[in-house]
N, C-alpha and C positions, 0 to 999 in steps of 0.2 A: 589680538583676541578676536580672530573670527567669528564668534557665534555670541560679539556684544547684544546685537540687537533683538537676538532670544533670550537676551538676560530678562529676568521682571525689572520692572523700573525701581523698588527701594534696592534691588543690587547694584543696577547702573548707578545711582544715585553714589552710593557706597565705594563702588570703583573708581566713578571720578573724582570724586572727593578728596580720597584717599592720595590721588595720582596731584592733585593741585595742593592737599596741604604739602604732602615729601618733598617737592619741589619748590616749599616755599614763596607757592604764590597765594597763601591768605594765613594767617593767623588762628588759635584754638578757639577762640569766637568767633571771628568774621566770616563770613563768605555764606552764600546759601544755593541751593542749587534746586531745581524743579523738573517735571516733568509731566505732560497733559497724554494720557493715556485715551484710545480710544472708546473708553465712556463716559470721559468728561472728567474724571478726576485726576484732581491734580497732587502729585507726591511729590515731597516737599522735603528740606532737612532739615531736623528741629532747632525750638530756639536755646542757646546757653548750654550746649553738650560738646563736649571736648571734638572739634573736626578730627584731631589726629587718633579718633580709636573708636566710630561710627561701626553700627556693625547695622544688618537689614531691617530692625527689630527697632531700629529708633527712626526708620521714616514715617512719615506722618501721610494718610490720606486724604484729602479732605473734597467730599463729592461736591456738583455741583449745587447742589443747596444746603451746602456750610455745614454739613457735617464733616466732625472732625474723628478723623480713627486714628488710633496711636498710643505709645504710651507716655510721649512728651506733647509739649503745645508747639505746635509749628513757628517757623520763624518768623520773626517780625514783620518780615519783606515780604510775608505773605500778598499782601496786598498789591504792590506792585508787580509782581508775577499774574496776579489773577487779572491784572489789568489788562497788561499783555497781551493775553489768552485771547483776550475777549475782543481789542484793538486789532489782535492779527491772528487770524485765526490758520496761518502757513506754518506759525511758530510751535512747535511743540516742547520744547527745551528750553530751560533758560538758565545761565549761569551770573553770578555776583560776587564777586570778588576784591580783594584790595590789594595786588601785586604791586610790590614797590615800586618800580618803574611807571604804572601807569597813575599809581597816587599823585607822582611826581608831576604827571601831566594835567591830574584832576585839578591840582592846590597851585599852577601856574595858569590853567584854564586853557589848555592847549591841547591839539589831535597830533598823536603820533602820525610821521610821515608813511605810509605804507607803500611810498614810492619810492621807496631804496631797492626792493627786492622783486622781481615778478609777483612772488612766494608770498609776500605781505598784501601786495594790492591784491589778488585775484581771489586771495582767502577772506579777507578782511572785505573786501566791501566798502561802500560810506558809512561813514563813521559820526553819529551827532555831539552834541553835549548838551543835558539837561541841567538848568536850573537847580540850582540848591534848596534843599528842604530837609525839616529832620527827617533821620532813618524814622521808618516804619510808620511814616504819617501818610494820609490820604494825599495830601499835597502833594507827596514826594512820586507817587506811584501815579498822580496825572501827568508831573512833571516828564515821566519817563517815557509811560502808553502813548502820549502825545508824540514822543519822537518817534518811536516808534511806527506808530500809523504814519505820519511821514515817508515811510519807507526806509529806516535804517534797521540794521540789522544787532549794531553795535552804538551803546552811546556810553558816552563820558559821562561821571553824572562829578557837578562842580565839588570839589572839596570831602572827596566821597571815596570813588575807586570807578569800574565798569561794570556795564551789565550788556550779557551777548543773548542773544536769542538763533534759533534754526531749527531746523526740522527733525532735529531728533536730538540727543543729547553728546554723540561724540563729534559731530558734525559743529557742535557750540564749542566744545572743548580745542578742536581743534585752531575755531578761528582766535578764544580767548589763548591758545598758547603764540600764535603766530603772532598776537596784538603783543602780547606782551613780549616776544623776542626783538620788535620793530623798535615798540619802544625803547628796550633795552640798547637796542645798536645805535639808535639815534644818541641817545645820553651820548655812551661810551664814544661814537664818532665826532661829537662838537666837542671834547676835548683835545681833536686834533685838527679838524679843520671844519669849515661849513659840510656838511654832509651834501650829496651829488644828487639828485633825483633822475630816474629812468623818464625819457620822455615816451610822447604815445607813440611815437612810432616804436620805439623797444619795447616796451609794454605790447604793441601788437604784434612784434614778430615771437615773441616769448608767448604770445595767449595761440598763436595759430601753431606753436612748436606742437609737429604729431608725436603719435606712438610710433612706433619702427615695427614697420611691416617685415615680417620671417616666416619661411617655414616653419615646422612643426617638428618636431622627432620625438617617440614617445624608448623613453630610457629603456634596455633590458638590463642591465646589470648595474651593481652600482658597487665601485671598487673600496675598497676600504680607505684609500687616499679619498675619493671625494665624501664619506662621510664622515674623518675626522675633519677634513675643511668644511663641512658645514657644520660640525656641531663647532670648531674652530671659528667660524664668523658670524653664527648665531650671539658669542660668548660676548666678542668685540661691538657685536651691532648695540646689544643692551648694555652695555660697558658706558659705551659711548652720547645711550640716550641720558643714562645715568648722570653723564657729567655733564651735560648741555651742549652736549657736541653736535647733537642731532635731536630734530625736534620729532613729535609720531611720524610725520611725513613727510617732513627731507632727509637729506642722508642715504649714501651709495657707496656701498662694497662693493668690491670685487676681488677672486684670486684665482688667479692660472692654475690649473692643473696638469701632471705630467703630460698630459697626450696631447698640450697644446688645447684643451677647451677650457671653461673657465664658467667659475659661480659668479651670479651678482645678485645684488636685491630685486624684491619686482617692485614693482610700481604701485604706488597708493595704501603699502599695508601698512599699519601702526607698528614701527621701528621695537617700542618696548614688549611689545609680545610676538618680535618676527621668530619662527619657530623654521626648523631644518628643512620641510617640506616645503615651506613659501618659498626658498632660496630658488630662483632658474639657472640652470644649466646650458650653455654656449657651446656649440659647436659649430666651428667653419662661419655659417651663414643661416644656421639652424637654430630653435631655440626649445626647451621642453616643452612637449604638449602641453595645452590648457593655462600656460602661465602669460604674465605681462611682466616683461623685464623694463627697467628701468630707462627710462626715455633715453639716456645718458649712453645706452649701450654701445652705440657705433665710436662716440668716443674710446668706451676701455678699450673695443676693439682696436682700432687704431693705435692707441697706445702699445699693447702687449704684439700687435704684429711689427710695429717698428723698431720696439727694446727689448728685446730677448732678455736684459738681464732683468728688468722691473717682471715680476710676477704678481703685485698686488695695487690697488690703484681702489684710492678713497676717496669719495666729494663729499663736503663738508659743509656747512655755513656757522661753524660756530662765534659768536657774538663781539668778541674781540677782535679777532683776527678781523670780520668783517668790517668791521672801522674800518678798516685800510682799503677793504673793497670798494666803499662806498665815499671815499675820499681823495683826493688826489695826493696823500701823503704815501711816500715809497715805506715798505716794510723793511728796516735794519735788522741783519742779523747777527750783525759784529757786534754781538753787548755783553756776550759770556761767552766762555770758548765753547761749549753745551748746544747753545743756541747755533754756532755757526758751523758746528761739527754735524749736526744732524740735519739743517737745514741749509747751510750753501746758502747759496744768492736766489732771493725769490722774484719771480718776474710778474706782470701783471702787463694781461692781454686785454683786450676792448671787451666789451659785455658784448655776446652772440658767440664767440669764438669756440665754444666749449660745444653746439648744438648745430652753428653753421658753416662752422670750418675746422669738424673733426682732426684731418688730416693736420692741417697749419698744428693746430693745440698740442697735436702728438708728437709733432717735430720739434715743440720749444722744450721739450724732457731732455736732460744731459744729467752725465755724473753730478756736475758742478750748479744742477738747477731741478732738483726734485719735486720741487713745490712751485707750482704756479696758481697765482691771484687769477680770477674776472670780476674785474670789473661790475659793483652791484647782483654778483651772482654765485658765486658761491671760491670756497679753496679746492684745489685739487692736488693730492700728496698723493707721489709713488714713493714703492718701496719694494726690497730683494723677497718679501715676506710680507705676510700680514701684518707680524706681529713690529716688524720695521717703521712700514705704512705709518701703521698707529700711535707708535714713539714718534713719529716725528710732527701726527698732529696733534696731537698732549704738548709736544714742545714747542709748537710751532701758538698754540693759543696761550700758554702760560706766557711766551716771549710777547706776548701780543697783550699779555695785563699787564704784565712788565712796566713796556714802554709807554703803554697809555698812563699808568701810577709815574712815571718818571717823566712825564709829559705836562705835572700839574706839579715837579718838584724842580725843575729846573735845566737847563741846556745838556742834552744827551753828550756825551763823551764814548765812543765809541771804541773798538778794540784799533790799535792801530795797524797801517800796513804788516808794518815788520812785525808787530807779534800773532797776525793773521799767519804770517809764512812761516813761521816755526807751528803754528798750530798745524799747519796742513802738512808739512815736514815729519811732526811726529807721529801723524794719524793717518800718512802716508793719503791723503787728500788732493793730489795733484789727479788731474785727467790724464 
């Protein structure tokens, strides 16, 4: 949604609201969200009204000398919002929430690791945890302000949930959805092994990873093949955010077009409102006027000049699957015939490989290995088509709840050799 930040603030309020209750990360009571407008007031979401059906009309203002405008009474948390404000005055935004994952962290008293992923540390920031106190007590909103003047941006509060702060309000949303995917892979990954942390030197070659510098070409025509592929990967992109496939800001399309050039995402838009026009256009060494393709680019490149048959090529970090990236457990794909029919044998490459050694990454693609793991970084699935691509990472994360639920029920049993070779026998699956 390009033109959020000309939204008014009770509609922002309302959008992200709306975006964290659907996705089940707070409850028809819980969660409160704010925003400190340039005159001081602060909009707020009210107390005891249904999150899941908020509309502009029940935010609440409340100026700097406590008047209050509305037609409900603001949320209880009022106060530690207003604390905030006043402790850091960088923050304009602030989010409060109780996503399962991170309760789980609250009510053990522990910081998700955000050192599994580039994507976690560099969004996410340091991370406190405040002291327990009741909701909506003065106590509880020093407990917090306190961290926060600290200098964190994000804190735990003990036996509670989170509360994010930042400069505007999707800028917060963003780093509560990355806290909460971190924490979610951390869980689902100690059910298979210690989870791996990125050291600082991978963390520093991932923080200095640039933009890919291209010419420019500004489009004359635009064929009809490339605009059913864009409204075609437009469909996919939000499909995909949909299901947790991709969070606003990771996640990468791409698909080859007849003439040898190719669509992919650009860089840094919000996935659930990518729209036809944001998609950039590839050609040769060229890229469309005015856009930012996705840092990933010289990859698909690579890819699509070395496999003529792959025309579509996805990167992914979905949650499941990512246990395996962030573990030194290999990914089975012998556990249904489903599973090894669409996914083959999945290989997993060193974390950098994907950004520093295009070419290498391109050459581990084969019939018999569509899908390659990095290491702490993300999946990448090719496919003859988009819509291929996409089946095989739908398949490839269900195969990946699978075996983490089969992980807590007892010794995997695998498909065997011999019934592997009639599988490939009948599905004509040999190289």
């Amino acid at each position: 949604m390009s033109n959020f930040y000309l939204m008014h603030p009770a509609d922002q309020l309302v959008t992200i609201m709306e975006r964290i209750y659907r996705y089940g990360m707070t409850t028809t009571s819980g969660g409160n969200l704010s925003i400190l407008d340039d005159n001081g007031d602060i909009w707020i979401t009210p107390s005891g009204i249904d999150k899941g059906s908020l509309t502009r009309k029940d935010m609440i203002r409340v100026t700097p000398s406590g008047e209050i405008d509305g037609i409900h009474k603001p949320s209880v948390e009022l106060p530690f919002h207003a604390q905030i404000y006043q402790k850091r005055p960088d923050i304009r935004a602030i989010i409060h929430a109780h996503p399962t994952a991170l309760i789980a962290f609250s009510i053990v008293r522990k910081i998700p690791s955000t050192r599994l992923t580039p994507s976690a540390y560099f969004t996410c920031g340091n991370i406190g945890i405040a002291e327990y106190a009741i909701p909506g007590s003065d106590q509880l909103g020093k407990n917090i302000a306190a961290k926060f003047q600290e200098g964190y941006d994000i804190v735990i509060l003990e036996n509670h949930g989170v509360v994010v702060g930042s400069t505007d309000l999707f800028k917060a949303f963003m780093a509560f959805e990355t806290l909460d995917f971190t924490a979610r892979l951390e869980i689902e990954a100690q059910k298979l092994s210690n989870p791996i942390e990125l050291t600082d030197r991978q963390l520093d070659l991932s923080k200095h990873k640039q933009q890919v510098v291209m010419d420019e070409f500004i489009p004359q025509t635009f064929s009809s093949e490339e605009r059913a592929a864009r409204r075609e990967m437009c469909n996919f992109i939000h499909r995909a955010y949909e299901q947790s496939l991709f969070t606003s800001t990771q996640g990468t399309f791409s698909q080859r077009l007849s003439d040898g050039s190719f669509l992919i995402t650009p860089y840094g838009i919000d996935r659930k409102y990518m729209d036809i026009e944001d998609l950039v256009r590839i050609k040769d060494n060229w890229k469309e006027s005015g856009k930012h393709p996705s840092r990933s680019v010289k990859l698909h490149q690579a890819i699509y000049k070395k496999h003529p048959e792959i025309n579509s090529v996805i990167i992914a970090h979905p949650p499941n699957i990512m246990a395996f990236a962030v573990t030194d457990v290999e990914f089975e794909t012998k556990i249904i015939p489903e599973s090894y029919i669409q996914l083959r044998n999945i290989k997993k490459l060193p974390f950098g490989s994907s950004f520093m050694q295009p070419e290498m990454t391109a050459e581990s693609f084969s019939p018999s290995s569509p899908i390659i793991i990095i290491e702490n970084d993300c999946l990448i699935v090719t496919g003859d088509s988009l819509l291929n691509a996409f089946d095989r990472l739908e398949v490839a994360e269900y195969s990946a709840k699978a075996l983490l639920s089969a992980n807590e029920l007892g010794e995997l049993v695998a498909i065997s050799d011999k019934e592997i070779e009639d599988i490939e026998a009948a599905f004509n699956l040999k190289d």
